[in-house]
C-alpha positions as protocol buffer text, in pm:
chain_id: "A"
residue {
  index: 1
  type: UNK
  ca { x: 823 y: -11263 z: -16102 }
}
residue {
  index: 2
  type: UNK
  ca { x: 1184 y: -11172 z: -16096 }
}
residue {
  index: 3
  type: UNK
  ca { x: 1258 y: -11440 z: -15857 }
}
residue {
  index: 4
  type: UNK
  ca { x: 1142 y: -11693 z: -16075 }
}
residue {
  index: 5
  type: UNK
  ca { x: 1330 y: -11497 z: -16422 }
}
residue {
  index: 6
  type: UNK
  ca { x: 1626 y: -11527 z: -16245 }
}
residue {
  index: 7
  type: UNK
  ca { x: 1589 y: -11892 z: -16089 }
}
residue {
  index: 8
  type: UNK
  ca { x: 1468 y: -11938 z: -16499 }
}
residue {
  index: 9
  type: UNK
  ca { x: 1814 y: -11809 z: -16644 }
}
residue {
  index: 10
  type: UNK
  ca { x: 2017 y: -11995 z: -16389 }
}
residue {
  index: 11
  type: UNK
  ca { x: 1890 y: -12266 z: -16521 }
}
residue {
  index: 12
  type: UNK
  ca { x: 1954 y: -12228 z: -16926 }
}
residue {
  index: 13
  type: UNK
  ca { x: 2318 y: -12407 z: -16911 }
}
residue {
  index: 14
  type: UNK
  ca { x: 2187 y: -12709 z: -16763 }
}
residue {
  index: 15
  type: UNK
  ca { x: 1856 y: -12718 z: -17008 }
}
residue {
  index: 16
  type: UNK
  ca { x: 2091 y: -12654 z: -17310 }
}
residue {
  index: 17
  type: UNK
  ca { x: 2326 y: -12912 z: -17173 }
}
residue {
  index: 18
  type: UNK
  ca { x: 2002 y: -13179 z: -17164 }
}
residue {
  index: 19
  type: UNK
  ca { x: 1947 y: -13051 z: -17461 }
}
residue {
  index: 20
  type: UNK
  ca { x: 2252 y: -13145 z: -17656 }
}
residue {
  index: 21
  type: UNK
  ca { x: 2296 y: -13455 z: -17475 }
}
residue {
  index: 22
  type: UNK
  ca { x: 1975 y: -13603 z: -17587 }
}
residue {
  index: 23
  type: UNK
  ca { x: 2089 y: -13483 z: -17917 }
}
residue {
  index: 24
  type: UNK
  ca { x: 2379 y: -13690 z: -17894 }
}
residue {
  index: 25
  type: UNK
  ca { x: 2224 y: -13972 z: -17814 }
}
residue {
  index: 26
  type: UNK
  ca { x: 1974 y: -13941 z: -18046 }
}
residue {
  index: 27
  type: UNK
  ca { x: 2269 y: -13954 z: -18334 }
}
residue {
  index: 28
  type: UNK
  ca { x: 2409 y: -14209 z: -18205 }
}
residue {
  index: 29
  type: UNK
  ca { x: 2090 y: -14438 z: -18171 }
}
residue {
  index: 30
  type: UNK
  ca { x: 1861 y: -14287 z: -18486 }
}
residue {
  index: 31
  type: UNK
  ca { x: 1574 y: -14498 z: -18412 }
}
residue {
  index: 32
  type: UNK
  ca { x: 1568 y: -14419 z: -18059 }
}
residue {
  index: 33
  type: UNK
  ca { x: 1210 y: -14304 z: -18045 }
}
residue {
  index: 34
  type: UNK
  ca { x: 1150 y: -14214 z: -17627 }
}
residue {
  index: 35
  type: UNK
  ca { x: 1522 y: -13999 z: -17652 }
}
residue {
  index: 36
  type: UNK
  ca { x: 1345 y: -13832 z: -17960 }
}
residue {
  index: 37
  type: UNK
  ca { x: 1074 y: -13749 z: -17739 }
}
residue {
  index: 38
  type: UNK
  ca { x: 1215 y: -13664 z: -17468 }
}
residue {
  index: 39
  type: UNK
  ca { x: 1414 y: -13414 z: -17697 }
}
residue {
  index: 40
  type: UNK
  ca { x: 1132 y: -13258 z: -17849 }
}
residue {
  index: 41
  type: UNK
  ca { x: 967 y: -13231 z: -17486 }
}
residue {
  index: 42
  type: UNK
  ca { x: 1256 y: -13023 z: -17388 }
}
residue {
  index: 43
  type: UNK
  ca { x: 1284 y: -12804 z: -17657 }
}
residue {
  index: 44
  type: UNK
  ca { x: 938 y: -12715 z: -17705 }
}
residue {
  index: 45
  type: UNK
  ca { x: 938 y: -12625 z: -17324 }
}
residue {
  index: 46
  type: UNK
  ca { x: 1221 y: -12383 z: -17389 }
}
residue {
  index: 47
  type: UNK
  ca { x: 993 y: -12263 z: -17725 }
}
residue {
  index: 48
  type: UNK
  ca { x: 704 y: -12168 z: -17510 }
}
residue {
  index: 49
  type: UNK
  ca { x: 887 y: -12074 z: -17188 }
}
residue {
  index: 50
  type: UNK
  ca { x: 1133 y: -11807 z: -17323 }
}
residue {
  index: 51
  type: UNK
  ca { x: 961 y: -11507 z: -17360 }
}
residue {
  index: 52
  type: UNK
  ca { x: 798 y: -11557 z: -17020 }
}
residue {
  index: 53
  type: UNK
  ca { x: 1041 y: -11544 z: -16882 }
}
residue {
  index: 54
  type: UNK
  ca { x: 1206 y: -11242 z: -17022 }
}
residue {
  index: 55
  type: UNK
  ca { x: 1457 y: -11459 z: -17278 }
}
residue {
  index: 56
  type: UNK
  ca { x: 1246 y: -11380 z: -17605 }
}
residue {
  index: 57
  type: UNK
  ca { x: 1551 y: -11529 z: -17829 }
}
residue {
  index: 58
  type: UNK
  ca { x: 1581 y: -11802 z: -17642 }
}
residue {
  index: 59
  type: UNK
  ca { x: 1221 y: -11923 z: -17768 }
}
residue {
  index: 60
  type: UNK
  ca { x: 1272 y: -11800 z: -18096 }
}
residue {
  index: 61
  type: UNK
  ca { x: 1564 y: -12008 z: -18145 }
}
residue {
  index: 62
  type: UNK
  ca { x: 1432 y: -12352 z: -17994 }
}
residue {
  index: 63
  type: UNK
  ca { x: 1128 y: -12267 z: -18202 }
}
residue {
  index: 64
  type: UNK
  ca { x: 1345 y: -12306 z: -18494 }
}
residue {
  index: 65
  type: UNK
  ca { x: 1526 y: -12632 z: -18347 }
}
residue {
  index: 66
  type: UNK
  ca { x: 1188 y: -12720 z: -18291 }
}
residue {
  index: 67
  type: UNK
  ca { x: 1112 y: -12682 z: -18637 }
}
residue {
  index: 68
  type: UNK
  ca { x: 1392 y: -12913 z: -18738 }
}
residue {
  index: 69
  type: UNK
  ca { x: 1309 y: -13194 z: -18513 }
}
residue {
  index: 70
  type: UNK
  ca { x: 957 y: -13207 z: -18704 }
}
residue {
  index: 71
  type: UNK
  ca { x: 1191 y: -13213 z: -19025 }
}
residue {
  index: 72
  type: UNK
  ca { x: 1360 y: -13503 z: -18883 }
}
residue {
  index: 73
  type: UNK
  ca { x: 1042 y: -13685 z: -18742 }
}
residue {
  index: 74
  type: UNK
  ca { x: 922 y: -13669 z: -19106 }
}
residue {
  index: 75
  type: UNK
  ca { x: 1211 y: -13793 z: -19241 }
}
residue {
  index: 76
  type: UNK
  ca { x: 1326 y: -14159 z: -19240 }
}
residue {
  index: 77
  type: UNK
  ca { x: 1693 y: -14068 z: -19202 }
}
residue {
  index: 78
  type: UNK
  ca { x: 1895 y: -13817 z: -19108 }
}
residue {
  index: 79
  type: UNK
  ca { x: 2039 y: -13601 z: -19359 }
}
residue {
  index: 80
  type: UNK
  ca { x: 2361 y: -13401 z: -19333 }
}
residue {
  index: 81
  type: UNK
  ca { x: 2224 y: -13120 z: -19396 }
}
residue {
  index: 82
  type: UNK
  ca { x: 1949 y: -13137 z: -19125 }
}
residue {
  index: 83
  type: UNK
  ca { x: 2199 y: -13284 z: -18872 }
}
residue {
  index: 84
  type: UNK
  ca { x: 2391 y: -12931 z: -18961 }
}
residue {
  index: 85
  type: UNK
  ca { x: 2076 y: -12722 z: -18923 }
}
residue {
  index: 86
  type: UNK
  ca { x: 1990 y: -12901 z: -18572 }
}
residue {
  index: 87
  type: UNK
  ca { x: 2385 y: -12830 z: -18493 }
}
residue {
  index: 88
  type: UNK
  ca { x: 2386 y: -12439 z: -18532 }
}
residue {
  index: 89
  type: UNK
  ca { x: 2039 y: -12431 z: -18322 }
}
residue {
  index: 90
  type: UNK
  ca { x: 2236 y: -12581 z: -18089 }
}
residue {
  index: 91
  type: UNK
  ca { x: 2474 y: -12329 z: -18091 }
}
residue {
  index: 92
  type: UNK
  ca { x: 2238 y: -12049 z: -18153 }
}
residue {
  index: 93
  type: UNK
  ca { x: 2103 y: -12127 z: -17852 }
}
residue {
  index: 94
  type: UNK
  ca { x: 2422 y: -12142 z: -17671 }
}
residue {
  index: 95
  type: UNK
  ca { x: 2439 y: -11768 z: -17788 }
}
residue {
  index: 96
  type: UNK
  ca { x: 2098 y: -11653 z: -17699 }
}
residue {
  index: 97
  type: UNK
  ca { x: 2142 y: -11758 z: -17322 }
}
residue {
  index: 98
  type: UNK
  ca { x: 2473 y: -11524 z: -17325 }
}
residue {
  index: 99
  type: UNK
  ca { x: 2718 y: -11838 z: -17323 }
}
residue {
  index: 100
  type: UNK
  ca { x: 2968 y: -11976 z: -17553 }
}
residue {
  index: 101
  type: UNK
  ca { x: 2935 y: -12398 z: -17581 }
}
């Protein structure tokens, strides 16, 4: 099991990277509905992987990015003040994997 912890929190920076870049995208192309899947996918792996894996912040926080991604499913824009929400989950999750962005 500590083979596989370790081979998990190698990997963080590059799932927070995928992250963010399908994040990006997303902004750019609102009504891009397989990116906002694809994001979702990803950070409701991160959600329910986390504590598994010995990185119990790191699925608190995507559980609350998660959280905001249903906000912005429901919604049929993109308010500034849920773009900002999704943005410091970003960066909170920068923090819980123990790296700046």
């Amino acid at each position: 099991m500590q083979i596989l912890q370790q081979r998990y929190t190698e990997s963080l920076p590059d799932r927070i990277r995928q992250i963010e870049a399908l994040w990006r995208q997303l902004v750019q192309q609102e009504e891009n509905r397989q990116i906002f899947e694809q994001l979702l996918h990803s950070v409701h792996n991160l959600t329910g992987s986390g504590t598994i894996y010995g990185h119990p912040r790191i699925s608190e926080v995507a559980a609350n990015l998660e959280q905001a991604l249903g906000e912005v499913q429901r919604s049929t824009r993109l308010p500034d003040t849920l773009r900002e929400k999704i943005e410091n989950a970003l960066q909170d999750l920068h923090r819980a994997a123990g790296r700046s962005p």
